[in-house]
C-alpha positions as CSV (number, residue, x, y, z in Angstrom):
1,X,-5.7,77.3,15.5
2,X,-7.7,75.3,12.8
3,X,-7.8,72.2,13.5
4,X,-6.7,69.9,10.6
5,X,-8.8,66.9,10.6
6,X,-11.8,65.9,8.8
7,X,-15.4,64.1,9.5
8,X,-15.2,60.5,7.7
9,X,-18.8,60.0,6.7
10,X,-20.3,56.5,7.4
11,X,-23.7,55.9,6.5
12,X,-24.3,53.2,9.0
13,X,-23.6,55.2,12.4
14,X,-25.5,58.1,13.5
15,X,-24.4,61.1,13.3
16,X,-23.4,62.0,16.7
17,X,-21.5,59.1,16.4
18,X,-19.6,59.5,13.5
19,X,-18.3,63.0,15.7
20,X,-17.4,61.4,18.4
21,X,-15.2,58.5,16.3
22,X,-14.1,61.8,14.4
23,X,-12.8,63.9,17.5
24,X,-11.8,60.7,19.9
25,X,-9.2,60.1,16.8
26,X,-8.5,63.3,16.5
27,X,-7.6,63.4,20.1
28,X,-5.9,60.0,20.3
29,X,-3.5,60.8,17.2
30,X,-2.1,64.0,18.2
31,X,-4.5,66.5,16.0
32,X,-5.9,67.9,18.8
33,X,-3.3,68.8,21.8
34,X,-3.6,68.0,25.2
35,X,-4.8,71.4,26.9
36,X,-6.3,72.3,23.6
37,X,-10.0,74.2,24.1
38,X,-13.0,72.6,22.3
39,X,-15.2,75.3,20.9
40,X,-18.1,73.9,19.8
41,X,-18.9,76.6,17.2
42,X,-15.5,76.3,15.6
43,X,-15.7,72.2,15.7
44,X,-19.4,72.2,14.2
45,X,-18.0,74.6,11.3
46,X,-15.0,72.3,10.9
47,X,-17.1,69.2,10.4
48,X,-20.1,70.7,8.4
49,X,-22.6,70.2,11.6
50,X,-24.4,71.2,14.3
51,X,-23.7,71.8,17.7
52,X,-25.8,69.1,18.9
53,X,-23.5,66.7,18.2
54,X,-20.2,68.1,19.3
55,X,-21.4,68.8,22.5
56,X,-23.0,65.1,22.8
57,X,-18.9,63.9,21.2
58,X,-17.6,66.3,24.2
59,X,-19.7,64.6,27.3
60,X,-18.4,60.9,25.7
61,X,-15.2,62.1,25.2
62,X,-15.3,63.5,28.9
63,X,-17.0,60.2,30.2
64,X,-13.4,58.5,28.5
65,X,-11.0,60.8,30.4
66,X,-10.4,62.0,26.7
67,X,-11.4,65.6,27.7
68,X,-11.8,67.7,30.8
69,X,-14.6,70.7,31.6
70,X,-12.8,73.3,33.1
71,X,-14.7,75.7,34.7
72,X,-15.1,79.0,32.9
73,X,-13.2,77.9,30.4
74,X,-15.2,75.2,28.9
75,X,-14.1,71.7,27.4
76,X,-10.2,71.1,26.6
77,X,-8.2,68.2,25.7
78,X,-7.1,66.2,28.8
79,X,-3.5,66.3,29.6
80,X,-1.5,62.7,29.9
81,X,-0.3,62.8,32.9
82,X,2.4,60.0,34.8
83,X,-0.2,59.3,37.5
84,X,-3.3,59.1,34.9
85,X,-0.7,56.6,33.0
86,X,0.0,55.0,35.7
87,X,-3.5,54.3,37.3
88,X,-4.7,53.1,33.9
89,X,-1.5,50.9,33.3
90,X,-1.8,49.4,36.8
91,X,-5.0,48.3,36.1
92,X,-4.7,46.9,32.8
93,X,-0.7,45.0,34.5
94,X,-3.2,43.0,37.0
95,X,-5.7,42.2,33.8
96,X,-3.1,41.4,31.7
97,X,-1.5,39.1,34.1
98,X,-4.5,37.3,35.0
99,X,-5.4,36.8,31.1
100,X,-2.3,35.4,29.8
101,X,-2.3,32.7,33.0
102,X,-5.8,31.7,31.7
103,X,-4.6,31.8,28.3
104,X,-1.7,29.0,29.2
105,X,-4.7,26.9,30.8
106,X,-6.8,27.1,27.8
107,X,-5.7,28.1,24.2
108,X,-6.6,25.8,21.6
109,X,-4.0,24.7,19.1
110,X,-5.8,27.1,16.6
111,X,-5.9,30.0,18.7
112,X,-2.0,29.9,19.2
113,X,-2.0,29.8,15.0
114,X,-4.3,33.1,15.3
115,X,-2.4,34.7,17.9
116,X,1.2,33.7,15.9
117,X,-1.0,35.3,12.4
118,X,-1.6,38.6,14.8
119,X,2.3,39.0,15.2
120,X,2.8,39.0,11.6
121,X,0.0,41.2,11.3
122,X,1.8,43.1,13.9
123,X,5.1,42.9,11.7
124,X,3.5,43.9,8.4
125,X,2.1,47.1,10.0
126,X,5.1,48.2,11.3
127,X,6.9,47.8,7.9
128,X,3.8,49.9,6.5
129,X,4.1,52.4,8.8
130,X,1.1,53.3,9.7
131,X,0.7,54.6,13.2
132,X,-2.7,54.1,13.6
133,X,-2.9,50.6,11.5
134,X,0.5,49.6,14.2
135,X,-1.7,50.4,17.2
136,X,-5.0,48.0,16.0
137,X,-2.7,45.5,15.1
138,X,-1.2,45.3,18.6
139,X,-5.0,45.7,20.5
140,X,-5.7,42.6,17.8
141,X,-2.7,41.1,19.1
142,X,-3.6,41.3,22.7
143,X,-7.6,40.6,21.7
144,X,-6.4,37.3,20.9
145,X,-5.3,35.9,24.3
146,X,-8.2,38.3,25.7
147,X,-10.2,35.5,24.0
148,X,-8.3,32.7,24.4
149,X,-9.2,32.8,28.2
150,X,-12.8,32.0,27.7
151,X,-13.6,34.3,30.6
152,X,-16.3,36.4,29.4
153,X,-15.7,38.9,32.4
154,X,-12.5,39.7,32.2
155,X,-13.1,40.2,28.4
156,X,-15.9,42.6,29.4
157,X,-13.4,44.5,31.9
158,X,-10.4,44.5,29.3
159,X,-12.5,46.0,26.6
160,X,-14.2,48.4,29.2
161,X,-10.6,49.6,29.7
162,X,-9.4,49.6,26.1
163,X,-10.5,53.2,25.2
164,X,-8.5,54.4,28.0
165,X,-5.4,52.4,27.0
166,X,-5.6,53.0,23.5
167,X,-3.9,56.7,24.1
168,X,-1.2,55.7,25.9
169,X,-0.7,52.7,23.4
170,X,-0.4,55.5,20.4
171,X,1.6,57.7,22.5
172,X,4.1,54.2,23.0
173,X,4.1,53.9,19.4
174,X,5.1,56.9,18.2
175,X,8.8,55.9,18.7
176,X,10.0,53.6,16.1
177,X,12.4,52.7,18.7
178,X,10.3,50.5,20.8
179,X,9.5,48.5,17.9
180,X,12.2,45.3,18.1
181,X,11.5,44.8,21.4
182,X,7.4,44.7,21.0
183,X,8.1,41.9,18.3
184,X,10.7,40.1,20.6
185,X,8.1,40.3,23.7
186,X,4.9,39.1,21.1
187,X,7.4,35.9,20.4
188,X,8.3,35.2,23.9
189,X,4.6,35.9,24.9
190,X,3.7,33.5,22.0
191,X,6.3,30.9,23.0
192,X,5.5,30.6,26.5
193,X,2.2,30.8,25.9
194,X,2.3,27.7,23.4
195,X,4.4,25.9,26.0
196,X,1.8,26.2,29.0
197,X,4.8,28.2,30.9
198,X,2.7,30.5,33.0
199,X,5.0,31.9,35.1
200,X,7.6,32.8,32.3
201,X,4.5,34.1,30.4
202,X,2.9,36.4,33.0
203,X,6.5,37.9,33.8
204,X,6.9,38.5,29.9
205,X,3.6,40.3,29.9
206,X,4.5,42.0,33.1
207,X,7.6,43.1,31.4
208,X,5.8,44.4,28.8
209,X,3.3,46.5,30.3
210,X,6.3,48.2,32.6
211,X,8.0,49.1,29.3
212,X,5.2,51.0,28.1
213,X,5.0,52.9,31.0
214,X,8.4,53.9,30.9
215,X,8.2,54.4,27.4
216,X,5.5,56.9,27.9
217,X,6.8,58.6,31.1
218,X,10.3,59.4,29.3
219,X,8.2,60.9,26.1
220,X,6.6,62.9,28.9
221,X,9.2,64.1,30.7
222,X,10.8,65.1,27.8
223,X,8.2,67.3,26.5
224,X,8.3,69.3,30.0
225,X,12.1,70.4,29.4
């Protein structure tokens, strides 16, 4: 099947890259299927390139867990699966937890105005509709108390993890359902946050994490029947 997406040009990114930020959307938005095969010759006609560069997209895309090499077979679009969910979203629980407790201990007055201007951001995108501009506006969301925490390690880890939670996040998003209670669980986060309550806010955020996995595991269980 063609695949419906198009290379986005940008003259201040190699060109390699510009494929891999081409594909990795492509992937991450739905236009390419999980279990879809990657055939290089097919993608470099697509996108007006080489091979070079698909096949330099494919190893950083594999290096992600965006896509597997199957033997024989060649590169295909990685499955979601509930334990590949779940051993990301584990992860990022424990990270999350630790961040927002650091957060309480020290956000500035300022940063509790930036993070309270990243749920209206939030807000606005939803009313947009964008699903793409919906997903950045929550990782800004979230980038805020990353920040706030002043810890530049645990910044380090979070964005080292970001790439692999930004698929599940889209997948999350894709029900308009889920929506009023993300807004509700920025404001409590915001609230408790504000209030030093670091107890109330790490169970919010714990809260919130768990909701996305279950989110995410009904959406796949419901494909499989």
């Amino acid at each position: 099947m063609e695949p419906n997406f198009q290379v986005n040009m940008n003259e201040y990114l190699p060109l390699r890259d510009v494929v891999f930020n081409t594909l990795r959307q492509a992937i991450l938005r739905g236009e390419l299927k999980p279990g879809e095969r990657l055939m290089e010759i097919q993608l470099a006609n697509k996108l007006g390139v080489s091979r070079t560069p698909i096949r330099e997209a494919i190893r950083k895309l594999e290096l992600e867990g965006l896509v597997l090499m199957i033997p024989r077979k060649g590169a295909e679009v990685a499955e979601i699966t509930e334990k590949s969910l779940r051993d990301v979203l584990e992860v990022r629980k424990a990270l999350e937890e630790l961040a927002v407790q650091l957060c309480c201990d020290k956000i500035t007055r300022d940063e509790i105005r930036e993070l309270e201007k990243a749920a209206e951001d939030f807000k606005t995108a939803i009313r947009k509709g964008g699903l793409t501009e919906i997903a950045e506006a929550d990782v800004k969301f979230h980038d805020v108390i990353y920040m706030a925490t002043d810890n530049q390690k645990l910044i380090q880890l979070l964005n080292n993890l970001r790439e692999q939670m930004y698929r599940y996040r889209m997948e999350y998003l894709k029900s308009d359902e889920v929506y009023p209670q993300l807004i509700a669980e920025h404001k409590d986060i915001i609230r408790h946050v504000a209030g030093k309550e670091k107890e109330k806010a790490t169970e919010v955020v714990s809260r919130h994490i768990d909701n996305q996995v279950e989110g995410v595991i009904d959406t796949l269980r419901l494909k499989k029947s």
